[in-house]
N, CA, C and O atoms as a printed pandas DataFrame, in Angstrom:
     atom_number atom_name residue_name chain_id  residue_number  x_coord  y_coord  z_coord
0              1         N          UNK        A               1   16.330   -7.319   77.526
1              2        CA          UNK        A               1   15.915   -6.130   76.847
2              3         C          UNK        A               1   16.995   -5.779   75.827
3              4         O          UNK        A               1   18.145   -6.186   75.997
4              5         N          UNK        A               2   16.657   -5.030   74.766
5              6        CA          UNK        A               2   17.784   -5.225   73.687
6              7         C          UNK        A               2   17.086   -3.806   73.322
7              8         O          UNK        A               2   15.881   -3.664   73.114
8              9         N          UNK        A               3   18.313   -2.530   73.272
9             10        CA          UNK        A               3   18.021   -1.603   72.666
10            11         C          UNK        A               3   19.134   -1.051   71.651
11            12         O          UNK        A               3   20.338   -1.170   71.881
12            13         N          UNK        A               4   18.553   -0.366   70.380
13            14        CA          UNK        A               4   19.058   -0.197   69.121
14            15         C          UNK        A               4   19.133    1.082   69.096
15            16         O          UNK        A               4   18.013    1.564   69.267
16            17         N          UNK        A               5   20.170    2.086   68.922
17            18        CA          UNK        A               5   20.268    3.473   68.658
18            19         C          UNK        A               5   21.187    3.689   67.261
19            20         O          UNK        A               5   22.231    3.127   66.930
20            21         N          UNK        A               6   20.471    4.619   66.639
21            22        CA          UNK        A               6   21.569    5.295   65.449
22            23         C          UNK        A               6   21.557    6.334   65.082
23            24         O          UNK        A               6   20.628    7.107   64.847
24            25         N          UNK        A               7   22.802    6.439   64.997
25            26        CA          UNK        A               7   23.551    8.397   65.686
26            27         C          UNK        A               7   22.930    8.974   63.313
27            28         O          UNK        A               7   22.097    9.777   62.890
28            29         N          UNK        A               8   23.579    8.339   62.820
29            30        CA          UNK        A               8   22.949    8.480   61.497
30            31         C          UNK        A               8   22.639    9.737   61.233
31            32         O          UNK        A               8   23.395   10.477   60.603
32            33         N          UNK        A               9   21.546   10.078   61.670
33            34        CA          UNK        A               9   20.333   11.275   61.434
34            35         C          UNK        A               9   20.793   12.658   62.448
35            36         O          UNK        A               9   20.498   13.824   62.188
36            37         N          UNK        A              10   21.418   12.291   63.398
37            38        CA          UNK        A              10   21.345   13.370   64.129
38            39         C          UNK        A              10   22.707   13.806   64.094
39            40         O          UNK        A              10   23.007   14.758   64.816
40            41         N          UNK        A              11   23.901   13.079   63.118
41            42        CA          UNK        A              11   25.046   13.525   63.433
42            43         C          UNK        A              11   25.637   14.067   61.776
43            44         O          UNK        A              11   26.607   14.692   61.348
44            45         N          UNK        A              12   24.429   13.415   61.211
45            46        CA          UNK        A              12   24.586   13.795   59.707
46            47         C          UNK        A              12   25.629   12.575   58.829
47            48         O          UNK        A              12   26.036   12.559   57.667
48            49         N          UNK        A              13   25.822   11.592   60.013
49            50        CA          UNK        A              13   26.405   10.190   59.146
50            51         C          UNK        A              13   26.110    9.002   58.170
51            52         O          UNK        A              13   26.744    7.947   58.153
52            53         N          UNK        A              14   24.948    9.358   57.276
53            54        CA          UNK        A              14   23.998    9.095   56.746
54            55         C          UNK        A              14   25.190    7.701   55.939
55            56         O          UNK        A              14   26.381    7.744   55.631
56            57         N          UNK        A              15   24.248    6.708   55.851
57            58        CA          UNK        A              15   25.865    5.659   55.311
58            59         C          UNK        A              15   26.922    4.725   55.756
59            60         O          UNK        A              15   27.554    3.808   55.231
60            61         N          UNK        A              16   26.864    5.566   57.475
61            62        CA          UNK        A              16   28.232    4.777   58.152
62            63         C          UNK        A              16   27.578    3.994   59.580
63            64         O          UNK        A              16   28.161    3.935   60.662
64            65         N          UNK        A              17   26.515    3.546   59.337
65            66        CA          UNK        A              17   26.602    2.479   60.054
66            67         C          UNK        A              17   26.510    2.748   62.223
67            68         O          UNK        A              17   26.321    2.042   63.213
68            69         N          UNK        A              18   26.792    4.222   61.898
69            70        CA          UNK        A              18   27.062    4.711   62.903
70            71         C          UNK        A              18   25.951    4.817   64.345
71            72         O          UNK        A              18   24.969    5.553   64.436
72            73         N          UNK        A              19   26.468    3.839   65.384
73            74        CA          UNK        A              19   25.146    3.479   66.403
74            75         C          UNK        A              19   25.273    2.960   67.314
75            76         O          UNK        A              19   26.396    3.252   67.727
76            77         N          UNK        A              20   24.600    2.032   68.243
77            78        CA          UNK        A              20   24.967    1.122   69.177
78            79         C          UNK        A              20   24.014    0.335   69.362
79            80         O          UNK        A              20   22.991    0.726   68.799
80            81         N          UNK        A              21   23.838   -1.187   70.245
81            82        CA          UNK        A              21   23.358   -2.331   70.411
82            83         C          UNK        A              21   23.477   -2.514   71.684
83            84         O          UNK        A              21   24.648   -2.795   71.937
84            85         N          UNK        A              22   22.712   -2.484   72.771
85            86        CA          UNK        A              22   23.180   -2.952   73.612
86            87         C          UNK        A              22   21.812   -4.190   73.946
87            88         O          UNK        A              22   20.707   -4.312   73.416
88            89         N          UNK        A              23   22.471   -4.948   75.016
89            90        CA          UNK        A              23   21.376   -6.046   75.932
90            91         C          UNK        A              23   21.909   -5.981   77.077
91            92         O          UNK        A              23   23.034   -5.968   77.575
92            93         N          UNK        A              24   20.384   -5.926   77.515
93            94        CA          UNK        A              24   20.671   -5.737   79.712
94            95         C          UNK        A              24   20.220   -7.460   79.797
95            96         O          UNK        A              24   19.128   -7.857   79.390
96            97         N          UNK        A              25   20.945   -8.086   80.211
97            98        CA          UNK        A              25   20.172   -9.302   80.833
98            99         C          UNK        A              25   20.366   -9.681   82.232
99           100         O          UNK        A              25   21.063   -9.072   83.045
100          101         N          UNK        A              26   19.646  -10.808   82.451
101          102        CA          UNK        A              26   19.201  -11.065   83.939
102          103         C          UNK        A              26   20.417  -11.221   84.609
103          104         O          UNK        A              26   20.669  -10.699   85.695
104          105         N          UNK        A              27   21.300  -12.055   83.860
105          106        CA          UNK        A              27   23.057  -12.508   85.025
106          107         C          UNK        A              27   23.833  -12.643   84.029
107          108         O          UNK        A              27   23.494  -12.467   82.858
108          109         N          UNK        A              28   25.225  -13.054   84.518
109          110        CA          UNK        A              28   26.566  -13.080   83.108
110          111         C          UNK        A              28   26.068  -14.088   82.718
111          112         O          UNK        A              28   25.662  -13.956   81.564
112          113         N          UNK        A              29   25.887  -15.118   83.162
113          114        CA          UNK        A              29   25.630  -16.701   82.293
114          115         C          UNK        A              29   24.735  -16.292   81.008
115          116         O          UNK        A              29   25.090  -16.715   79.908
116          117         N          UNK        A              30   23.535  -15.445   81.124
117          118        CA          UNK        A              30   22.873  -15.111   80.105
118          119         C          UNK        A              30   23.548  -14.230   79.267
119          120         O          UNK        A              30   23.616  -14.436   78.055
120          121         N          UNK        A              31   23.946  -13.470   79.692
121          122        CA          UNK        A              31   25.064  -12.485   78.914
122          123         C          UNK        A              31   26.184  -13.077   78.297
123          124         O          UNK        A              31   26.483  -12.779   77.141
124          125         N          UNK        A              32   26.524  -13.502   78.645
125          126        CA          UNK        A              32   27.502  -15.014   77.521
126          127         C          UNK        A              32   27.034  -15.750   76.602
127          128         O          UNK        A              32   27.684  -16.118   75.623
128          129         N          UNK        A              33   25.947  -16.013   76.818
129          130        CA          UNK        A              33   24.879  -16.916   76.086
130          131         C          UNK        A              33   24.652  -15.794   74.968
131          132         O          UNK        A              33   24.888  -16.151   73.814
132          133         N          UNK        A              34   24.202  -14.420   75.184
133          134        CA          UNK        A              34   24.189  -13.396   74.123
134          135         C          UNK        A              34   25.266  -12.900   73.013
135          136         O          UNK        A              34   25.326  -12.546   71.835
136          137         N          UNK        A              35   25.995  -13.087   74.040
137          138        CA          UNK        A              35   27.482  -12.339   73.611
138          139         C          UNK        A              35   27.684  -13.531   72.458
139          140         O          UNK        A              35   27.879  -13.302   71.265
140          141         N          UNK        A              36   27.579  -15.082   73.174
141          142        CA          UNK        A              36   28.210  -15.606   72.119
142          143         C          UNK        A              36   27.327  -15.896   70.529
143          144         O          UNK        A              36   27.841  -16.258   69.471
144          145         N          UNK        A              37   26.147  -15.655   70.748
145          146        CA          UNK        A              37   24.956  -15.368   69.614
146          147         C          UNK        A              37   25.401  -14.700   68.417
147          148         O          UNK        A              37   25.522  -14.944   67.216
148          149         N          UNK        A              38   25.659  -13.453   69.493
149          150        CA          UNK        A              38   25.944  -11.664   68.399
150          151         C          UNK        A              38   27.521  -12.239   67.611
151          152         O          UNK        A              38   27.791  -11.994   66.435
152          153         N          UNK        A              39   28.402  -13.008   68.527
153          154        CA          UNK        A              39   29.741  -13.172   67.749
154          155         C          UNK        A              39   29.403  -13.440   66.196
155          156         O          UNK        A              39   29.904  -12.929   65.195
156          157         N          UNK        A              40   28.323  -14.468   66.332
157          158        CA          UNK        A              40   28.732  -15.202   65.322
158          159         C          UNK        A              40   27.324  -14.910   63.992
159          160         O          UNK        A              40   27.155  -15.535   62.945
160          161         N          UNK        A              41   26.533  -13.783   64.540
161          162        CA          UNK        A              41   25.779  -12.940   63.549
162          163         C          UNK        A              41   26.950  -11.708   63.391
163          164         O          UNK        A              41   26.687  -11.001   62.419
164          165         N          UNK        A              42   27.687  -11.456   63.826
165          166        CA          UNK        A              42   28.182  -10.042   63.668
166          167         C          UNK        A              42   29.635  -10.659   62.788
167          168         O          UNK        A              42   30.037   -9.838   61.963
168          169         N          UNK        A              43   30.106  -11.407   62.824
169          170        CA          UNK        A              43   30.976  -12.239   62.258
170          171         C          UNK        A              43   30.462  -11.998   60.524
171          172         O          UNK        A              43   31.125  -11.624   59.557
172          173         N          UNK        A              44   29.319  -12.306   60.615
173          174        CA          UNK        A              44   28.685  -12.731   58.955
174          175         C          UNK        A              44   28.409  -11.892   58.524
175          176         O          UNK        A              44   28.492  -11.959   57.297
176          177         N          UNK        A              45   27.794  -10.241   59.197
177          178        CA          UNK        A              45   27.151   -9.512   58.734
178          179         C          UNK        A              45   28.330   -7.832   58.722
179          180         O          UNK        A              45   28.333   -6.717   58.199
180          181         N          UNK        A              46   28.624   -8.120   59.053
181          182        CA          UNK        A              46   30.231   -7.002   59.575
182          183         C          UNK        A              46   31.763   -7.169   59.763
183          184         O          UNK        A              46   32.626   -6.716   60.514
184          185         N          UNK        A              47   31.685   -8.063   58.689
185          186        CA          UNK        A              47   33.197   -8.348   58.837
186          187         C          UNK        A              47   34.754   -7.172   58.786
187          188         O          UNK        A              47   35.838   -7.240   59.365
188          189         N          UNK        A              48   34.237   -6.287   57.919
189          190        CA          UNK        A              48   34.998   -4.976   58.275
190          191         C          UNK        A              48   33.688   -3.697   57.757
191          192         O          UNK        A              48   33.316   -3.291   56.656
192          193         N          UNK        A              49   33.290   -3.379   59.183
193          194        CA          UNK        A              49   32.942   -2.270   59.214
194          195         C          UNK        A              49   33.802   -0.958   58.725
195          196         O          UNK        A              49   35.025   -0.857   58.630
196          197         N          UNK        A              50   32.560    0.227   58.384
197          198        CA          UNK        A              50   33.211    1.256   58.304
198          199         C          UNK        A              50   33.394    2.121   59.584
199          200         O          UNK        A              50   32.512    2.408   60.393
200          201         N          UNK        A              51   35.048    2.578   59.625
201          202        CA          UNK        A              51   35.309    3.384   60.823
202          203         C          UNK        A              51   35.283    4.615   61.134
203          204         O          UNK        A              51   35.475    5.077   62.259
204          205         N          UNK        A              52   34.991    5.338   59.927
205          206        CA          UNK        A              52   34.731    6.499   59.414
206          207         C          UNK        A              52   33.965    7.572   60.238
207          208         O          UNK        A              52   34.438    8.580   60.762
208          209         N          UNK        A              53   32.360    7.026   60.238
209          210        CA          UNK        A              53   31.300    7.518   60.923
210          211         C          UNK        A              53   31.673    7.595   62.732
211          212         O          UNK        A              53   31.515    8.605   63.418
212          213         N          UNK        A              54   32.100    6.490   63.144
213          214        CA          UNK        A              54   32.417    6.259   64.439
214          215         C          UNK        A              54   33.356    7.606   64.731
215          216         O          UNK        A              54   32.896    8.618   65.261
216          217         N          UNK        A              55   34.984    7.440   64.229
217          218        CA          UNK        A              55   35.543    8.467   64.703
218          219         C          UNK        A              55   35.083    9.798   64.038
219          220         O          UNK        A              55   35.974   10.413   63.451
220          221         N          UNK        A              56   34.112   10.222   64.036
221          222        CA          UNK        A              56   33.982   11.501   63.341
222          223         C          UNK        A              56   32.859   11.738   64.741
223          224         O          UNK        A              56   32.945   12.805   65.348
224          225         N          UNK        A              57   31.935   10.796   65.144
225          226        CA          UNK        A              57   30.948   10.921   65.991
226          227         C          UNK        A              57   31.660   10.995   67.605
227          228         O          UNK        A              57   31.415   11.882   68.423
228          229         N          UNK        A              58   32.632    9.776   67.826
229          230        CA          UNK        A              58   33.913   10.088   68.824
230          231         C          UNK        A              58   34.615   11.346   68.831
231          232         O          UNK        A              58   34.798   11.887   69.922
232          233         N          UNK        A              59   35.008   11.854   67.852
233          234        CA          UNK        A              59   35.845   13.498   68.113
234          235         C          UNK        A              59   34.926   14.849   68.078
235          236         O          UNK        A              59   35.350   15.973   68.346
236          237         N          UNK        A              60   33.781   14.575   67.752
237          238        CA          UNK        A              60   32.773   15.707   68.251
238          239         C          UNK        A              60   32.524   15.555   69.405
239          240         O          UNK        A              60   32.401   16.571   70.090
240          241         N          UNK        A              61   32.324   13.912   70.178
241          242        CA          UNK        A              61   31.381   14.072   71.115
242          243         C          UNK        A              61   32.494   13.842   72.326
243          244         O          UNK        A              61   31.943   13.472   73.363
244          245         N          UNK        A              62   33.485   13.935   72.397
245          246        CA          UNK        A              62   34.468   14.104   73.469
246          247         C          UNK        A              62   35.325   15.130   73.486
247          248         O          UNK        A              62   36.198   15.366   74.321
248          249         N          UNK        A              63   34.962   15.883   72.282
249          250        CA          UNK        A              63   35.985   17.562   72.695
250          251         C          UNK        A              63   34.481   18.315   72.911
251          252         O          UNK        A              63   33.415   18.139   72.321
252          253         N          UNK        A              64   34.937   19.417   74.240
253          254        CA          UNK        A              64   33.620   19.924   74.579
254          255         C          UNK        A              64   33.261   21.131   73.461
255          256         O          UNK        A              64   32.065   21.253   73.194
256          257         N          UNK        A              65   33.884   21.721   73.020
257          258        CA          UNK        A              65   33.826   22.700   71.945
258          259         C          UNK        A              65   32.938   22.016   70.823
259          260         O          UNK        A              65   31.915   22.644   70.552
260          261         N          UNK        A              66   33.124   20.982   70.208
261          262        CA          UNK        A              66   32.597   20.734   69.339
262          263         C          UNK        A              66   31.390   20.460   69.808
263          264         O          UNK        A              66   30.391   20.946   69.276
264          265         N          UNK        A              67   31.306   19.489   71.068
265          266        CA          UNK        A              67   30.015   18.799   71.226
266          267         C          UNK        A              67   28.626   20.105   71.517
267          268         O          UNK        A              67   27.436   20.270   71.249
268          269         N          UNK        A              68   29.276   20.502   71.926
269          270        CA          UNK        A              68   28.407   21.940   72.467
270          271         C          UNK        A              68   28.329   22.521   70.904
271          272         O          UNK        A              68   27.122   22.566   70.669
272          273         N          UNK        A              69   29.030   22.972   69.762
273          274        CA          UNK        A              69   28.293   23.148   68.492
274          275         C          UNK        A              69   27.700   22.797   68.009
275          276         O          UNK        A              69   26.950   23.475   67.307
276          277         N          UNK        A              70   27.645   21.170   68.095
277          278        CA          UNK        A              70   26.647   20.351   67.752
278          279         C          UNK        A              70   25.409   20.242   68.340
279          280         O          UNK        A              70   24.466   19.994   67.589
280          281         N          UNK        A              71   25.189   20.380   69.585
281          282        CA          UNK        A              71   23.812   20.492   70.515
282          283         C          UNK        A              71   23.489   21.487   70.395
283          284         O          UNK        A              71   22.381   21.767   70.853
284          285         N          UNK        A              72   24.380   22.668   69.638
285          286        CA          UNK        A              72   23.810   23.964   69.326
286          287         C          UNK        A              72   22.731   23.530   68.186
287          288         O          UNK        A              72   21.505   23.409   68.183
288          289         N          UNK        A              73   23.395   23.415   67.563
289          290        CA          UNK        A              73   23.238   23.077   65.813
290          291         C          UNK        A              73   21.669   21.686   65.741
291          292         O          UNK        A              73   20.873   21.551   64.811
292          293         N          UNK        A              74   21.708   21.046   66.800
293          294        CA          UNK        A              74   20.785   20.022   66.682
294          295         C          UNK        A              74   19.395   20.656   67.043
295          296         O          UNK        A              74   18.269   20.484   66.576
296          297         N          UNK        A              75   20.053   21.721   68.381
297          298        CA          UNK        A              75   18.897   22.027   69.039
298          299         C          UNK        A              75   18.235   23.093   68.116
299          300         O          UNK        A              75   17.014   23.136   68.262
300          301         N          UNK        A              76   18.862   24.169   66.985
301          302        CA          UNK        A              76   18.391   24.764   66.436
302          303         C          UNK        A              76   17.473   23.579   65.004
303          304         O          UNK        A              76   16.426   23.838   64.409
304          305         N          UNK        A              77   18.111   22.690   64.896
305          306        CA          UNK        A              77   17.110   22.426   63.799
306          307         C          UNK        A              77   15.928   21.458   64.081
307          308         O          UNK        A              77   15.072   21.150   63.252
308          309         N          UNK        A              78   16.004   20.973   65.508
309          310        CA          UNK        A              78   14.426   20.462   66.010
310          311         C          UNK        A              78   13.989   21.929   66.014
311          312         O          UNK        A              78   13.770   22.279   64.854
312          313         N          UNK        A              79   13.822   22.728   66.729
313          314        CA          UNK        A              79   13.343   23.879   66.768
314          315         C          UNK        A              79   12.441   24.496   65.728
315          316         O          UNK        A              79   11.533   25.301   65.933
316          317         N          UNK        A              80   12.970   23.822   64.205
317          318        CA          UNK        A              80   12.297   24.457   63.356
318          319         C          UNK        A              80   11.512   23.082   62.948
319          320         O          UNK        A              80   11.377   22.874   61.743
320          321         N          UNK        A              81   11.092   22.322   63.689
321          322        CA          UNK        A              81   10.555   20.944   63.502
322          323         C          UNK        A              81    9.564   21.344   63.890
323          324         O          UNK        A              81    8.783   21.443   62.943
324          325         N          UNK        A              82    8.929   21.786   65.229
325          326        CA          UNK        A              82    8.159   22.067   66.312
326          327         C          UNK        A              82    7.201   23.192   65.631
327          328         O          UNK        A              82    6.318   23.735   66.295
């Protein structure tokens, strides 16, 4: 199973790449077999990422002050989605 998330839209990082990748597989042998796949697409396609988006999404979402402004701030603007 291979799931794709990107923080992008909801953190206002529009640009930076900012997200995650993960794969659940059946045992490590397969998970090696993945791992060593992604090396060598992620090699070609990301050779220096931007770090920008990441630590900006890291220091909101591990100081509780901020993170809680932000779930303020998110939850008010679905709100006006609805």
């Amino acid at each position: 199973m291979v799931i794709a998330q990107s923080f992008a839209k909801i953190m206002g990082l529009y640009g930076e790449r900012t997200g995650a990748l993960h794969f659940v597989c059946a045992d490590k042998a397969i998970a090696g077999r993945v791992l060593s796949q992604l090396k060598l697409v992620i090699r070609t396609n990301y050779s220096s990422p931007p770090k920008h988006g990441a630590r900006v999404a890291g220091m909101i979402l591990s100081d509780p002050v901020m993170r809680q402004q932000w779930l303020d701030e998110l939850i008010a603007v679905t709100d006006r989605i609805d």
